[in-house]
N, C-alpha and C positions, 0 to 999 in steps of 0.2 A: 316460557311457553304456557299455552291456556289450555293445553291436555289436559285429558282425566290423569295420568300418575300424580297428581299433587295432591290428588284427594284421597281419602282413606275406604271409602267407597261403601257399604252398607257393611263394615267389619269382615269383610272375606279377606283382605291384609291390609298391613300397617301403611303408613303415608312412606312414599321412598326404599317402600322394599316390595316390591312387584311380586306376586307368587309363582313359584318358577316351578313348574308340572312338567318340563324335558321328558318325557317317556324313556323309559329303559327300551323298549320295541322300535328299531330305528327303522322298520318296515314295516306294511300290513302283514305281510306275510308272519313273522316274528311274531305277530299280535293276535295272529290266529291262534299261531301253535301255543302259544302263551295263555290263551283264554278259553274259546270257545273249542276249541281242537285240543286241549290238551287232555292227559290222559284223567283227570279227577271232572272233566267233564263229558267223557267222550260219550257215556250211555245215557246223558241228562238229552232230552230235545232241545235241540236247537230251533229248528223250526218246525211250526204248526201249519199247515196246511190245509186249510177248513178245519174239517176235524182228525188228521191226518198229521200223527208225529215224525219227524224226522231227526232220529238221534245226530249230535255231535258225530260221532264214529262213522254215520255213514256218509254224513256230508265230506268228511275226512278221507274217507276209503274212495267214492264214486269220483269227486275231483283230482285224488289222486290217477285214480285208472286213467280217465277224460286226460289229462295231462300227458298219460304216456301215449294214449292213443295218437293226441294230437303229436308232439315230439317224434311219432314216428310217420307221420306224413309234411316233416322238415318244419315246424313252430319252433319258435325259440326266440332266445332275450332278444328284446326291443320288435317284437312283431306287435302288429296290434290285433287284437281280435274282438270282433263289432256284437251288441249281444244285443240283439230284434226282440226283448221277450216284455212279458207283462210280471206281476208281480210272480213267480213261481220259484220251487226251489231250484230248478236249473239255473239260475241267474246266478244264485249265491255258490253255486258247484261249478259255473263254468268261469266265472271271477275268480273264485281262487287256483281252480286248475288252469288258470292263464299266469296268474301270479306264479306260481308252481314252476312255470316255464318261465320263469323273468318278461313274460310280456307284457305288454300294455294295452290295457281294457279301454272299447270305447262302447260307453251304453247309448243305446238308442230308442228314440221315441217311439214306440211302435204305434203310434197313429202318426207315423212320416209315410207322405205318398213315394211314387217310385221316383219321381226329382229329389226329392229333399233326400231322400235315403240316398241315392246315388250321390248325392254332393258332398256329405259326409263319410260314406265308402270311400269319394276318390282324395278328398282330402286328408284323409285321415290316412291312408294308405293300409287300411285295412286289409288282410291274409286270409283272414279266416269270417265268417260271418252263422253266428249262432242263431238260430230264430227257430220260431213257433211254426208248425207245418203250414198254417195257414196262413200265415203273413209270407212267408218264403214261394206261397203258390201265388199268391194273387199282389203280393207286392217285390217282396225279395229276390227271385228268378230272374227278372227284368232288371232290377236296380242293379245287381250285381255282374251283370254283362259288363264287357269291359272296363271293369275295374280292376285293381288286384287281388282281387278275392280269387283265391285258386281250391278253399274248400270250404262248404257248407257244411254246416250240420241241423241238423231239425231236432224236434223236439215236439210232444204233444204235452198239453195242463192236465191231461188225465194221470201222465205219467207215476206222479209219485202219490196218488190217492191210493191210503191203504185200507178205506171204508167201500165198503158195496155200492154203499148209496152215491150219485152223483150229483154233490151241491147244485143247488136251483138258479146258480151264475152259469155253470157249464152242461147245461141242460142240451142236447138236440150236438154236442160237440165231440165229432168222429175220428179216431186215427183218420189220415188220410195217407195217404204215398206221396213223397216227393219226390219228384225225379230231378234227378242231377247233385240230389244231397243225399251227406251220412245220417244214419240217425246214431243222436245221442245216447241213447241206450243202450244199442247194438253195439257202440265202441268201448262206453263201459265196463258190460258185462264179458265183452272179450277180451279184455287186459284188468280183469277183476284180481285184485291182490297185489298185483305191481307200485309201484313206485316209482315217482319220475325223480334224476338224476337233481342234486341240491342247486340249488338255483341264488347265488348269491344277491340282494337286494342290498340299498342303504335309502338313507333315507332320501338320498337327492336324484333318485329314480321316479319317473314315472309310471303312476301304480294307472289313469286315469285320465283319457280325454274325453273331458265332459265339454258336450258341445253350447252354445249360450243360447238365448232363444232365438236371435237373429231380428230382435226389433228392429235395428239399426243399422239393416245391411245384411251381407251373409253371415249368418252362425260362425262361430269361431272356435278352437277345440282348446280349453282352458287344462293348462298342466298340471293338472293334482298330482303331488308327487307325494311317495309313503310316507314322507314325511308330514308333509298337509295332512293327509289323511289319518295318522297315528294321534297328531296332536291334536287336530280335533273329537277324534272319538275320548281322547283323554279330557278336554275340554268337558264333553256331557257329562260324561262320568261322574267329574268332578262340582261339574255347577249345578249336577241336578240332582246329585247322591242317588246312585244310580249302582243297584248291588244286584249278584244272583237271583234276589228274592223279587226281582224286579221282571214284568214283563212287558216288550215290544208290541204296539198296535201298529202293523205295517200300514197305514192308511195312506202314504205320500207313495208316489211312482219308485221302484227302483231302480230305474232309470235316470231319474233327477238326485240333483248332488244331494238332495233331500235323504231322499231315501239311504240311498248308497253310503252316509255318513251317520244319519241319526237314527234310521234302522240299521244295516248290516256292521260296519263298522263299530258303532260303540257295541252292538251286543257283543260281537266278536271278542271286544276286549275286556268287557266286563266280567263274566259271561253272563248275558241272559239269552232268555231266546225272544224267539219274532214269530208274530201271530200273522200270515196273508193270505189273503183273499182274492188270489187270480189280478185282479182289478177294482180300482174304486166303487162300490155300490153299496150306498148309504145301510141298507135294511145288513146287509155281511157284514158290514164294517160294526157296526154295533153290535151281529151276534157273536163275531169273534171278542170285542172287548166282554160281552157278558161272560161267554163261554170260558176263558179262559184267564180273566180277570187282568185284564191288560191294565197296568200302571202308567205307563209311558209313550208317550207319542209326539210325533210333530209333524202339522196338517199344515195347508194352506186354510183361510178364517173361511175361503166359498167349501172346504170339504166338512168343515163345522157348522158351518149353517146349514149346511145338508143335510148332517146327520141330527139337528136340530130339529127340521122341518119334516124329517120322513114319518109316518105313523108310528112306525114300529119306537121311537123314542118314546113316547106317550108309557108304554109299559116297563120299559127296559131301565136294568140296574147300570148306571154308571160308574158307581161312589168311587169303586177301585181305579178312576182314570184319575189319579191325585197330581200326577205332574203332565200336565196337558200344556202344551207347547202349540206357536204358531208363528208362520214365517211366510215370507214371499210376498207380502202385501202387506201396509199398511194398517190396522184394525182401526174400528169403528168403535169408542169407546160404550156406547149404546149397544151394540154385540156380540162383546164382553159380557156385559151385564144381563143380556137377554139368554145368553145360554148358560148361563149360574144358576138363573132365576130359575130355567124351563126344565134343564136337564140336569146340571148340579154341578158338573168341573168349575173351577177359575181356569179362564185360557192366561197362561204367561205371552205374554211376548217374546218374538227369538229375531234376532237380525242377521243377515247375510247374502251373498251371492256366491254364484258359480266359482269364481276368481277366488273368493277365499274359504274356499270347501265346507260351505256351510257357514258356521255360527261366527258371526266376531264381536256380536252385543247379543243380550240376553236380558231378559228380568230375572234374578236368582230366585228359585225355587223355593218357594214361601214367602216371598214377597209378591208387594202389590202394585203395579206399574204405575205411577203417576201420571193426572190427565195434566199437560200443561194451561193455566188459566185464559191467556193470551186465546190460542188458537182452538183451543179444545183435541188436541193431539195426543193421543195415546203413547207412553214412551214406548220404544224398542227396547229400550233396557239401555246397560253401561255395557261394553269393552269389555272381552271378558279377559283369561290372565294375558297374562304379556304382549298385548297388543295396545300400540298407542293408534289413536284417530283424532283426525283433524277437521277442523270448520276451515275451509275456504274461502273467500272472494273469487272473483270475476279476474282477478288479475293474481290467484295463486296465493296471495298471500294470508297469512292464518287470520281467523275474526276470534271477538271473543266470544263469553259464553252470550246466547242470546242471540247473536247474529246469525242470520241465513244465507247457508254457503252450501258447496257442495262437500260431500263424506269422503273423504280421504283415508286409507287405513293402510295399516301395516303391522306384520305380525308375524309367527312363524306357519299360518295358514293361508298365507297369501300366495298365489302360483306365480313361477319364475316368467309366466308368461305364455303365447299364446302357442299355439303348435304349426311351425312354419312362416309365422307370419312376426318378422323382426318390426317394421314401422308401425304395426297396432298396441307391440307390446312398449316398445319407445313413447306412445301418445299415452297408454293408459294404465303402463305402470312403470311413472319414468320414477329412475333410482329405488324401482324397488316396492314402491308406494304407490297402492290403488287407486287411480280416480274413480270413484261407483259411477258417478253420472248422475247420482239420489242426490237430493237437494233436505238439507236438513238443519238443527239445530241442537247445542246442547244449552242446559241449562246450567245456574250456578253450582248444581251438586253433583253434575256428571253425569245425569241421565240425559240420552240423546231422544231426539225426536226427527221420524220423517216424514218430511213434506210432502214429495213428490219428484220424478224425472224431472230434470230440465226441461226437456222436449215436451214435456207436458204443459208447463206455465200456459196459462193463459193472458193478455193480455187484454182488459177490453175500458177502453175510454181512457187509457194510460194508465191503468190500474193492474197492480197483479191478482190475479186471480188462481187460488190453488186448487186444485178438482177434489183433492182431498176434503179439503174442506166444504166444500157441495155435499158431495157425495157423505160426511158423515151425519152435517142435517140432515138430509134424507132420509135416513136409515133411523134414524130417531121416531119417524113417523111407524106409527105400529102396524100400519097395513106394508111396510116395505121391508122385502127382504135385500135385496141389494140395490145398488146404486151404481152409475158410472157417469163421469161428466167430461165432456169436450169442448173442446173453443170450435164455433164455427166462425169462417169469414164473413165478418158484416160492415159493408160501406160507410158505416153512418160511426159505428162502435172501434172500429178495425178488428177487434172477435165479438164473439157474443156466446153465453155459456148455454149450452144444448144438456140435458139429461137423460140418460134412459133407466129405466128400471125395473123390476121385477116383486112383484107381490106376494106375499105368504099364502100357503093355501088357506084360500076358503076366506080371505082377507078383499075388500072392495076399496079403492081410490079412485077418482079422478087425476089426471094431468093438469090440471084447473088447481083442485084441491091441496096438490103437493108442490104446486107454483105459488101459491100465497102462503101455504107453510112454509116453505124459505124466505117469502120476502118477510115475515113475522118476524124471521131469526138472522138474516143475514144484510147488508150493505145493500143500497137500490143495485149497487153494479155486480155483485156477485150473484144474485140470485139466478137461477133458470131461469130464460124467456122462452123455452120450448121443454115439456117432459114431453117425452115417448116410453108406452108400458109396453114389456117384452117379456114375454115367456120366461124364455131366458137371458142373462148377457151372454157375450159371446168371451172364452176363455181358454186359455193354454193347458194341456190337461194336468199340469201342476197345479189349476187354479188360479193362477194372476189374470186377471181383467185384461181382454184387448181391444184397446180403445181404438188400435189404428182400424179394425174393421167398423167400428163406430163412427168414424171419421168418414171410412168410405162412404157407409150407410145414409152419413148425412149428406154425401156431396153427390149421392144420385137423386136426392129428394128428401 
């Protein structure tokens, strides 16, 4: 086999003996009470909240209460319950007061309209639906009409501020009344000091249906089970030395496996705590890392070039973000570079999907990701412990190192599959084993590299054409802050490579000017035949690029 186990890997172990991290915690819940819940942490914070502590103990006691509340309007093992919110401390108190009850969490996008949330209410078969008062008035009320949602609860961001002052995100933002829901508060503080009945977990329970983005069809609800979830927060832990003295920059959604894994999760079992800020907004996000000297994070590379580009960086102390992480896209090795330069992190690279609850490659912490020569490709890092991954062909069968194939993985973060839907999990993870659908390569020493989706290639003059590859010329030019490329259909080419892009502040280019900066650097067939500059591109609020609206974009004109 042309796996990484043959290799010894930058010394994190030997050749032929795999390091075996098994967690003693065969549940999340287990991982709480073990870490962040237990009693030598219970008076430390756990979460920061602006500027607004929330000790361990009380996260402990409110999720407690929240669980009996629920338990006595009939929640119990295997129920799911949908959680509508934005980054706040309710999210991490109604997850483990769901856990608490043996059920099963489904986090949701709260920038879903009332389609998409109802599509994931009814496939999910969600019971309960937790949300923010005003996603519940103007989205959630509607969506959850005839589904099985038989109880709401609400909740306001004001809720758990213990400062006068009301951060300049949540300015002009009013308790409001919900009618037809409980509120979360109300049910806490009425079953204050209770305890709900012990809730057996293992690990082969679902702790989490996290839904996918739906590029490819409807969304899918991916089975993170406490074991997935356990072994990967032991994963950072481990690969990022990752201790008490350690603090969380919530900057990714908690809602996305991102978050849910590499903020709540490992601090959970670490213990550290988590620094959030309602919702992504570059000038917060930075003053929490100042404020409270956040160590550790992991962003999408668009919420780091944002926090690159915003003024408030020009004065602002970083130095303390020393294990700075990034995932969900591809990076620009120019990027990299440019935010070392500007602001002062190295961003590592982090690899994964929904399917394998976060991380399954990584660059180890202190080291420096290698650019591949070949294509100018930024690694993602190696496999991290006990996971093998494979190079594919077109016909399944493994390539060597060098070859471009599609990412195949397997490992004990991998989910047993999808929720309800037995023929997607047969196609995409037959025996066990991932197909990502990433198209990628390793090299001779075991660092992976990726390309791009399949559905992405472009084809044009019989040539393949990687968008990656556009797009990271691109970004090399000092007036561009991001890039995005697509194949348009052209009679003459059968594609032809379309760009759009986005400029730094205070930064000037032509479409002209950055069409013969690629043809300088790139093949006559791969360059851009059309830039278009955009304000912004348009993105998932994880941050990954969506090219399909670009697509649209191009084929009205």
């Amino acid at each position: 086999m042309t796996g990484y186990q043959d290799r010894p890997w930058l010394g994190l172990y030997q050749p032929g003996k795999p390091a075996d991290i098994t967690p003693a915690c065969g549940d999340a819940l287990a991982m709480w009470r073990s870490g962040a819940g237990s009693a030598r942490a219970a008076h430390e914070p756990f979460l920061y909240y602006f500027a607004s502590p929330v000790t361990g103990s009380r996260v402990d006691a409110d999720s407690d209460a929240l669980a009996v509340a629920l338990a006595a309007r009939g929640v119990g093992r295997g129920d799911r319950v949908a959680l509508f919110l934005q980054n706040v401390p309710q999210f991490v108190i109604a997850m483990l007061a769901a856990w608490k009850l043996g059920a099963v969490v489904v986090p949701v996008n709260p920038m879903l309209k009332e389609r998409e949330l109802r599509y994931v209410l009814t496939d999910s078969g969600a019971t309960v639906l937790v949300s923010l008062q005003d996603l519940w008035n103007s989205v959630g009320v509607r969506a959850a009409a005839g589904t099985a949602v038989k109880l709401a609860v609400t909740t306001s961001p004001l809720d758990y501020l213990s400062q006068p002052a009301v951060p300049p995100l949540l300015a002009g933002v009013e308790r409001t009344a919900t009618p037809g829901a409980a509120d979360l508060g109300d049910m806490v503080r009425s079953h204050h000091g209770r305890r709900p009945a012990p809730a057996a977990l293992g690990p082969d329970d679902v702790a989490l249906l996290t839904y996918t983005s739906g590029t490819t069809g409807e969304p899918k609800g991916a089975m993170n089970t406490h074991g997935n979830v356990v072994f990967n927060a032991c994963v950072l832990r481990e690969w990022m030395s990752l201790t008490p003295r350690d603090v969380v920059l919530g900057g990714a959604p908690l809602f996305h496996i991102t978050g849910l894994i590499a903020h709540a999760a490992v601090a959970m079992l670490v213990p550290m705590p988590i620094a959030l800020g309602y919702r992504f907004e570059p000038a917060t996000v930075i003053g929490l890392a100042e404020r409270y000297r956040c160590t550790f994070t992991v962003m999408a590379i668009t919420a780091f070039t944002a926090l690159a580009n915003d003024p408030s960086a020009a004065d602002a102390d970083l130095s303390s973000l020393t294990k700075a992480y990034s995932g969900g896209a591809p990076i620009a090795p120019s990027i990299v570079e440019r935010f070392e330069r500007e602001v002062g992190p190295y961003i590592h690279n982090i690899y994964g999907l929904t399917e394998t609850t976060s991380p399954s490659h990584a660059v180890p912490f202190g080291r420096r990701a290698p650019v591949d020569p070949a294509s100018g490709a930024l690694s993602v890092g190696v496999p991290v412990f006990n996971t093998v991954v494979r190079i594919l062909g077109d016909d399944g069968q493994e390539l060597p190192p060098g070859e471009v194939g599609e990412i195949a993985t397997r490992g004990p973060m991998v989910v047993p599959g999808y929720w309800n839907k037995p023929e997607a999990t047969m196609r995409t993870l037959p025996g066990g084993e991932l197909r990502t659908g990433d198209v990628g390569f390793m090299d001779d020493d075991g660092w992976f590299y990726l390309v791009d989706r399949k559905k992405d290639m472009i084809v044009a003059s019989g040539y393949k054409v990687w968008p990656r590859e556009v797009e990271d010329t691109l970004v090399r030019h000092p007036a561009v802050r991001e890039a995005a490329v697509i194949g348009v259909p052209d009679d003459y080419r059968g594609e032809t490579v379309w760009a759009y892009v986005s400029l730094r502040p205070g930064a000037a280019a032509t479409p002209e000017e950055l069409i013969e900066f690629c043809r300088a650097e790139l093949a006559a067939y791969k360059y851009p035949r059309r830039v278009e500059i955009l304000t912004d591109l348009p993105k998932t609020p994880t941050g990954k690029l969506l090219r399909r609206e670009l697509r649209d974009r191009a084929a009205g004109g």
